[in-house]
C-alpha positions in Angstrom: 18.2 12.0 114.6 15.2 13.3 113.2 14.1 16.9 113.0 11.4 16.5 115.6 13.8 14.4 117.9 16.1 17.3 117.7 13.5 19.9 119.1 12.6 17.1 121.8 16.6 17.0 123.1 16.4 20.7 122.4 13.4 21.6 124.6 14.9 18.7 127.5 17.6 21.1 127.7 14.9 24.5 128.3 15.8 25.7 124.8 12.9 26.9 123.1 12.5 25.1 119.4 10.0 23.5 117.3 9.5 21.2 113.9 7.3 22.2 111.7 6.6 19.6 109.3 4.0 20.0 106.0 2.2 17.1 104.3 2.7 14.1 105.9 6.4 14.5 106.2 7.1 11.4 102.8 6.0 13.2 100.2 8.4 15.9 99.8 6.7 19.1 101.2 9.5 19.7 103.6 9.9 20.6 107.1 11.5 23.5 109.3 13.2 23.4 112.4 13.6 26.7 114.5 15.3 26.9 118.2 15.4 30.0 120.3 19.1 30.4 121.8 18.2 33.2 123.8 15.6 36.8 124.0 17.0 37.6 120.2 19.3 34.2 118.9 17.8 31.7 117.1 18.4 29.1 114.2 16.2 27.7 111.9 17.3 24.5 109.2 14.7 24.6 106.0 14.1 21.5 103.6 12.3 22.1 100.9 11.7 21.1 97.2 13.6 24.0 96.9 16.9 22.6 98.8 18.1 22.8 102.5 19.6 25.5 104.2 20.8 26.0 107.9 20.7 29.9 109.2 21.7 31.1 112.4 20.7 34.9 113.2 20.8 37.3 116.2 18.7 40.2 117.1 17.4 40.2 113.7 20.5 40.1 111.6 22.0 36.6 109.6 25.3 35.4 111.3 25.5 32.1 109.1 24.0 30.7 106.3 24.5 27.1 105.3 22.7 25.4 101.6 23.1 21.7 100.9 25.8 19.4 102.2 27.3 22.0 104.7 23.7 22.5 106.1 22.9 18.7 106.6 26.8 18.4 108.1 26.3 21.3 110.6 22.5 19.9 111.6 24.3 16.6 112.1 27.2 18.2 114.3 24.3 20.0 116.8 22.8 16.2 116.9 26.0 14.7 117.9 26.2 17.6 120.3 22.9 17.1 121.8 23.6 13.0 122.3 26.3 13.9 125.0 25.9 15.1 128.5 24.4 18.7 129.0 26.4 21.4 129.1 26.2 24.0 132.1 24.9 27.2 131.9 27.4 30.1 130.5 28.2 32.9 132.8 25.2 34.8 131.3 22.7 32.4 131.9 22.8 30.7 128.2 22.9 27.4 127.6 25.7 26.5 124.3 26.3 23.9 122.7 29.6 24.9 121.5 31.2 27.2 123.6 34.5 27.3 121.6 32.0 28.7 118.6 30.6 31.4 120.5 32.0 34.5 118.2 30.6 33.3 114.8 26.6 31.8 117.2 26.0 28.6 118.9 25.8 26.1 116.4 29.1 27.4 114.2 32.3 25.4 113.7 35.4 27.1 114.6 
């Protein structure tokens, strides 16, 4: 799945997120991906010249921070995630992709 197909499945789901891509996407400029959870939860995944790397943060502060390999697994779990049925709202409203992951953000093994 592709970063932009991501924020597609994301946003069919009413979850705020966007792909940002620079150049022309081939030539090694990068790209970001950044999805609003909820009013102050989001996640962004960065690949750059510099490397890749997943963070999650909440109400300003950095929950998780993935480089390299782990980054490209966890982005590829949230894919798998997004490729089954929609989950229902929580109890608060929020829609999560992995409920059993809720004390370490959304998106977080367990």
């Amino acid at each position: 799945m592709s970063l932009q197909a991501l924020a597609k499945s994301l946003q069919d789901r009413n979850i705020a997120a966007t792909c940002y891509i620079c150049g022309d996407g081939r030539d090694g400029h990068g790209a970001s991906f950044v999805a609003n959870l909820d009013a102050n939860h989001m996640v962004r995944f960065l690949v750059s010249d510099f490397g890749i790397s997943w963070v999650e943060s909440r109400d300003g502060h950095e929950l998780v921070k993935l480089e390299g390999a782990e980054a490209i697994q966890e982005l590829q779990r949230v894919a798998q995630v997004l490729q089954s049925p929609a989950p229902s709202p929580t109890p608060r409203g929020e829609t999560s992709l992995a409920p059993t992951a809720r004390a370490k953000g959304a998106f977080t093994r367990p």
